[in-house]
Structures are given as C-alpha cells and as structure tokens.
LOLUM-881122 format. One record per residue: residue in one letter; x, y, z of N, C-alpha, C in turn. Coordinates in steps of 0.05 Angstrom, whole numbers. Layout:
<nodes>
+------+--------+--------+--------+--------+--------+--------+--------+--------+--------+
! type !    nc1 !    nc2 !    nc3 !   cac1 !   cac2 !   cac3 !    cc1 !    cc2 !    cc3 !
+------+--------+--------+--------+--------+--------+--------+--------+--------+--------+
!    a !      X !      Y !      Z !      X !      Y !      Z !      X !      Y !      Z !
...
+------+--------+--------+--------+--------+--------+--------+--------+--------+--------+
</nodes>
This chain:
<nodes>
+------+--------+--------+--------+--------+--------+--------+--------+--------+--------+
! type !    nc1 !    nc2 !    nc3 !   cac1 !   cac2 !   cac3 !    cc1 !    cc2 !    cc3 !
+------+--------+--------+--------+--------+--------+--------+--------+--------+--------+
!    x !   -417 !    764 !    500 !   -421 !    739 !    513 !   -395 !    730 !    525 !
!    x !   -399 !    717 !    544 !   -372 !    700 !    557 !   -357 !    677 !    545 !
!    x !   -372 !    672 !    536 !   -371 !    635 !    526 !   -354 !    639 !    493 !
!    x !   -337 !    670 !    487 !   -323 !    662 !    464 !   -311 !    633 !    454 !
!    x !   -307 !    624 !    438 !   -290 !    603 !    432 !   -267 !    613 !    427 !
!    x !   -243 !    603 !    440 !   -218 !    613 !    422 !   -200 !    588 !    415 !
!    x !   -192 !    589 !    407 !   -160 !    562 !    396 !   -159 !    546 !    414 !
!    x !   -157 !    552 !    442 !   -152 !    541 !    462 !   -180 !    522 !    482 !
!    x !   -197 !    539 !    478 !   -228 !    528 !    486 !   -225 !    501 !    488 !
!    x !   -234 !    485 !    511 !   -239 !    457 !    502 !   -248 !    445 !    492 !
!    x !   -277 !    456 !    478 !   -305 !    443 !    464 !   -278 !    431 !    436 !
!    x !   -261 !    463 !    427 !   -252 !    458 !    403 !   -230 !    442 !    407 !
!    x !   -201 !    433 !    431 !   -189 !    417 !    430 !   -198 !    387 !    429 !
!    x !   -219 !    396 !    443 !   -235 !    359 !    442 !   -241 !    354 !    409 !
!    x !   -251 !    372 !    396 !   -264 !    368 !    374 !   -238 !    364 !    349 !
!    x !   -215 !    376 !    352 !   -192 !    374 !    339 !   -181 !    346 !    347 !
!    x !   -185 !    335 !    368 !   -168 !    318 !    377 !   -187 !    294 !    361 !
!    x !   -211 !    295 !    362 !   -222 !    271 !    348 !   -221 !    268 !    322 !
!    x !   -212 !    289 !    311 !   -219 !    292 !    280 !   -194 !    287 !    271 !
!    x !   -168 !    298 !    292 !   -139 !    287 !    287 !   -138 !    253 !    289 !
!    x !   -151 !    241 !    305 !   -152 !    211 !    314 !   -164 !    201 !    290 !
!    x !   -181 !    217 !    277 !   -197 !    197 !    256 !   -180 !    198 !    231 !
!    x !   -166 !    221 !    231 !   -144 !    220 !    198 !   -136 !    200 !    204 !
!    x !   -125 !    202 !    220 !    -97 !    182 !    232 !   -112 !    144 !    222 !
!    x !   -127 !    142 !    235 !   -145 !    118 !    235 !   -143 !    107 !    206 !
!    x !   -158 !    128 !    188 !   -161 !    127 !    156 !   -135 !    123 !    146 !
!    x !   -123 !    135 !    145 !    -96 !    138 !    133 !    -82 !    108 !    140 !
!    x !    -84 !     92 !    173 !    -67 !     70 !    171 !    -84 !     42 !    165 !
!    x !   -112 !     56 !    159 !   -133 !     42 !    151 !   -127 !     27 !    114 !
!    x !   -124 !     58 !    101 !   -117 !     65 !     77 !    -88 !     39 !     69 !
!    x !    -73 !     47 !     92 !    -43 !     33 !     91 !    -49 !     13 !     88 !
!    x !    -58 !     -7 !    103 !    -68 !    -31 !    109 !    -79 !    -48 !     76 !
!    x !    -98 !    -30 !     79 !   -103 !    -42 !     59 !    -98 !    -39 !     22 !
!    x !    -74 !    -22 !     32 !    -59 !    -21 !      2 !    -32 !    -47 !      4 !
!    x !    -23 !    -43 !     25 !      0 !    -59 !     33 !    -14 !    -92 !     22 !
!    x !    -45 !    -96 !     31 !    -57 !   -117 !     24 !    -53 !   -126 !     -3 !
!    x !    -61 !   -102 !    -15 !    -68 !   -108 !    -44 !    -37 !   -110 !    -61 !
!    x !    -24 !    -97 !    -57 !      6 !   -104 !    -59 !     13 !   -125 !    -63 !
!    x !     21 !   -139 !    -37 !     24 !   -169 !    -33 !     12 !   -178 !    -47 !
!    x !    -21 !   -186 !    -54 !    -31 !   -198 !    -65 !    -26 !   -202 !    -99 !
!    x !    -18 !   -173 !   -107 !     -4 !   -171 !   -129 !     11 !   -188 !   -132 !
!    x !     33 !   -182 !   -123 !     53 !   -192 !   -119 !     55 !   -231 !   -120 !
!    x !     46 !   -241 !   -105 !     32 !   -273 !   -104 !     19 !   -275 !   -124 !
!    x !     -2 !   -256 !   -136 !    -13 !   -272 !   -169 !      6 !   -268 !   -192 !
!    x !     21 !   -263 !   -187 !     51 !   -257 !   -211 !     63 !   -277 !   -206 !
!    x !     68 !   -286 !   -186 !     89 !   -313 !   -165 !     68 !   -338 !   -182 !
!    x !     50 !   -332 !   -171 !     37 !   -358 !   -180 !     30 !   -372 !   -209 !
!    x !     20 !   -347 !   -217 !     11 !   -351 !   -252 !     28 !   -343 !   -269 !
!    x !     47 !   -325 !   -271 !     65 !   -319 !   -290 !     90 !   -332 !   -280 !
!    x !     94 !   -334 !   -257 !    116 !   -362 !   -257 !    118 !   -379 !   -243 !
!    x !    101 !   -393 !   -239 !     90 !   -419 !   -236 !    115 !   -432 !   -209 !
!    x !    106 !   -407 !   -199 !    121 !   -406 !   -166 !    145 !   -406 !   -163 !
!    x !    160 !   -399 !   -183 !    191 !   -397 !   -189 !    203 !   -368 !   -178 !
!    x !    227 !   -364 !   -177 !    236 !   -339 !   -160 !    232 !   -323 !   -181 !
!    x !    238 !   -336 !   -219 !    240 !   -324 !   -228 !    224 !   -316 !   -262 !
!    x !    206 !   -318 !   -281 !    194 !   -324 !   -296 !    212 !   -322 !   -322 !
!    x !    218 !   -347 !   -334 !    226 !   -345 !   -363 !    224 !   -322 !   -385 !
!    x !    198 !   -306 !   -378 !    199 !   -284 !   -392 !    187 !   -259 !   -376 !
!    x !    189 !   -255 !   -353 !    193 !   -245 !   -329 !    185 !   -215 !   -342 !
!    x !    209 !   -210 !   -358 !    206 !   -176 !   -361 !    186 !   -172 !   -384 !
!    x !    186 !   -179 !   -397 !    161 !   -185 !   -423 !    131 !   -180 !   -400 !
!    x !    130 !   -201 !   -393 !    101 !   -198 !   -376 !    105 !   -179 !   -353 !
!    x !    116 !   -169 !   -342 !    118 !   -147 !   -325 !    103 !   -128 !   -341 !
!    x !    128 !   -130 !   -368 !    126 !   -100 !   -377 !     89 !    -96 !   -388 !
!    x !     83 !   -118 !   -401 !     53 !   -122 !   -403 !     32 !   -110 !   -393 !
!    x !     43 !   -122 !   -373 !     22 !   -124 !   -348 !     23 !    -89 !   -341 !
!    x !     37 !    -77 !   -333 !     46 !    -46 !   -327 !     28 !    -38 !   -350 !
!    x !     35 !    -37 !   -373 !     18 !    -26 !   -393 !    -15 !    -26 !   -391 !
!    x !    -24 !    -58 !   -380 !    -51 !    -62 !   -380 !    -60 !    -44 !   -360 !
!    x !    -50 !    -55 !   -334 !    -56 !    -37 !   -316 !    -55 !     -9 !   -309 !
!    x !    -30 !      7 !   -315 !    -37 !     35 !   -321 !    -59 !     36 !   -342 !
!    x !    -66 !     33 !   -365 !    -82 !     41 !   -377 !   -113 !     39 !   -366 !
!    x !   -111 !     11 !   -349 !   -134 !     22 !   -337 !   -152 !     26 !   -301 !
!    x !   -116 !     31 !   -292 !   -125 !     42 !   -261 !   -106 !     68 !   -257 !
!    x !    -94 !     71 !   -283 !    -66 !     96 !   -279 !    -45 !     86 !   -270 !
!    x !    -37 !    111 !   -254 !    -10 !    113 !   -244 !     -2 !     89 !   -220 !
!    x !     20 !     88 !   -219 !     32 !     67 !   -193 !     41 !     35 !   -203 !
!    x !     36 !     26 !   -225 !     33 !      2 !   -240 !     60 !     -1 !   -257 !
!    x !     84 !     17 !   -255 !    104 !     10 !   -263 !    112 !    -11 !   -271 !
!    x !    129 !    -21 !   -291 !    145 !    -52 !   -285 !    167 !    -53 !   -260 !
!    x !    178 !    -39 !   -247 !    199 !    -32 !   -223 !    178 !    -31 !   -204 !
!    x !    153 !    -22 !   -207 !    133 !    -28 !   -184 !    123 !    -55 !   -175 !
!    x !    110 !    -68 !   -193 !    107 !    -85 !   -195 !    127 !   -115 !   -187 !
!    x !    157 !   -100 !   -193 !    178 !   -120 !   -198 !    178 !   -112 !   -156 !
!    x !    178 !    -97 !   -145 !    171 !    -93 !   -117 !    158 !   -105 !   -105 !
!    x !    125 !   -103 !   -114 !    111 !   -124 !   -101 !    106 !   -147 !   -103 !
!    x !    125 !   -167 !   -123 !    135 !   -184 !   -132 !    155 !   -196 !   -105 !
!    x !    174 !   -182 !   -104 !    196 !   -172 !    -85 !    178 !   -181 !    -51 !
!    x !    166 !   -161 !    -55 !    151 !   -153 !    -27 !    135 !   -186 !    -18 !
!    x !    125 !   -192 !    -29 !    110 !   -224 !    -38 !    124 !   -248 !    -24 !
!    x !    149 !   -247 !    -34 !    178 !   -266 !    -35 !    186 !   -261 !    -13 !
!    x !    186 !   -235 !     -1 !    200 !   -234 !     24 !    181 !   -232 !     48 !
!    x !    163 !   -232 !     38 !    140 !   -242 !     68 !    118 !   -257 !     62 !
!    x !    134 !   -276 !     78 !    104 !   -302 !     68 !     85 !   -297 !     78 !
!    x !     80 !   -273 !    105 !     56 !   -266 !    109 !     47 !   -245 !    105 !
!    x !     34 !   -224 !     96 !     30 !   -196 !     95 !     25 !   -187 !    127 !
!    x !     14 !   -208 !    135 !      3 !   -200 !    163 !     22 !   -179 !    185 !
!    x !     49 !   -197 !    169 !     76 !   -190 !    187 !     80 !   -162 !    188 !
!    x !     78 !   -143 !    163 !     84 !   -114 !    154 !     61 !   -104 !    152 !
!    x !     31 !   -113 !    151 !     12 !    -85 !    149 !      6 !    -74 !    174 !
!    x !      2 !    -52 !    177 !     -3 !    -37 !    197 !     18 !    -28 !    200 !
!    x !     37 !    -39 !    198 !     70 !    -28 !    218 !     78 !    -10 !    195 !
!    x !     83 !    -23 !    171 !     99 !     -3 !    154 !     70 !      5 !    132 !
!    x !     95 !     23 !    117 !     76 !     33 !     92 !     87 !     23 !     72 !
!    x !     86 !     25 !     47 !     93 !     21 !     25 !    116 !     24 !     13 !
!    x !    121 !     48 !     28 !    150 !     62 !     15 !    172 !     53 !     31 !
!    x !    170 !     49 !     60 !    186 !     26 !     74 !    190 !     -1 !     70 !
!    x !    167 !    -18 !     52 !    167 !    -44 !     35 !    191 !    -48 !     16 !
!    x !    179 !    -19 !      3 !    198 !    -24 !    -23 !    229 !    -21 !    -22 !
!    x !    236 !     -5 !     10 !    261 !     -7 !      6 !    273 !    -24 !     37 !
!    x !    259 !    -46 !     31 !    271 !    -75 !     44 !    299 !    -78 !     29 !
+------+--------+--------+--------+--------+--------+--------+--------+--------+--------+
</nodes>
C-alpha cells in the first residue's frame, strides 16, 4: 500500500500534537489547582491556629500536629516545613490569583 504511516506522516503529527497540547493543559490544570489548595492551606492555619497573627503562640506544636494528622491520612507532602511554606505562601500573596497558572509549587516555595 502507499498510504504507510511513518513518524513523519501528518495524520500522526497532528495526532501527537493534540495529545502533546492536552498533557500540557492537565498538568497546568493539575498546577492550578494544587497551587489553590496550598494557599488555602495556608489561610486556614492564618486564620484558626493564629487568629491572623504572623505568628501562633504555639506555632510549631500545631504544625507539627497537624503534619502528623495529615500524612496519616492523605500521605506524603504534609511536612511541618511544608506546611510552614504554605503558611509562607498565604502571607505573601494576598491573592492566589496572582501565582496560579504562572508558577508551580516548587517556584512558591522558594519565594
């Protein structure tokens, strides 16, 4: 037949090209809405554990808590230095709006 497909074929660059566009999409989709949940972290620590202060009277106590609760029951990523980040991350942008999409996480943390 004539009609081989090879690497180069267009049926398959078109078809690579969409499937490359859609990781891409997911992934800053993915970003988005971790960067969300972050921040948001971050603000219910601000708010309830220290009662909107830069800094909580027993700050590392409840960090460290909290890390414990939460790894045990979403896993990994829940550090107290994580946490003390999106704490961080919270404080330094009063809007999330400002950093999602643009950055990722790992560019947050090292504001």
């Amino acid at each position: 037949m004539g009609n081989q497909l090879t690497p180069n074929n267009s049926m398959i660059l078109e078809i690579r090209e969409l499937l490359e566009n859609a990781r891409k999409n997911v992934a800053q989709q993915v970003n988005t809405q971790l960067l969300t949940t972050y921040w948001n972290i971050g603000r219910i620590i601000v708010e309830y554990e220290q009662q909107n202060q830069i800094r909580a009277d027993y700050g590392k106590q409840t960090l460290r808590e909290l890390s414990k609760e939460l790894t045990r029951e979403f896993g990994k990523g829940f550090s107290r230095s994580n946490l003390q980040n999106m704490r961080a991350f919270y404080l330094a942008y009063e809007k999330c709006q400002t950093v999602s999409g643009k950055l990722s996480w790992s560019h947050t943390v090292n504001f």
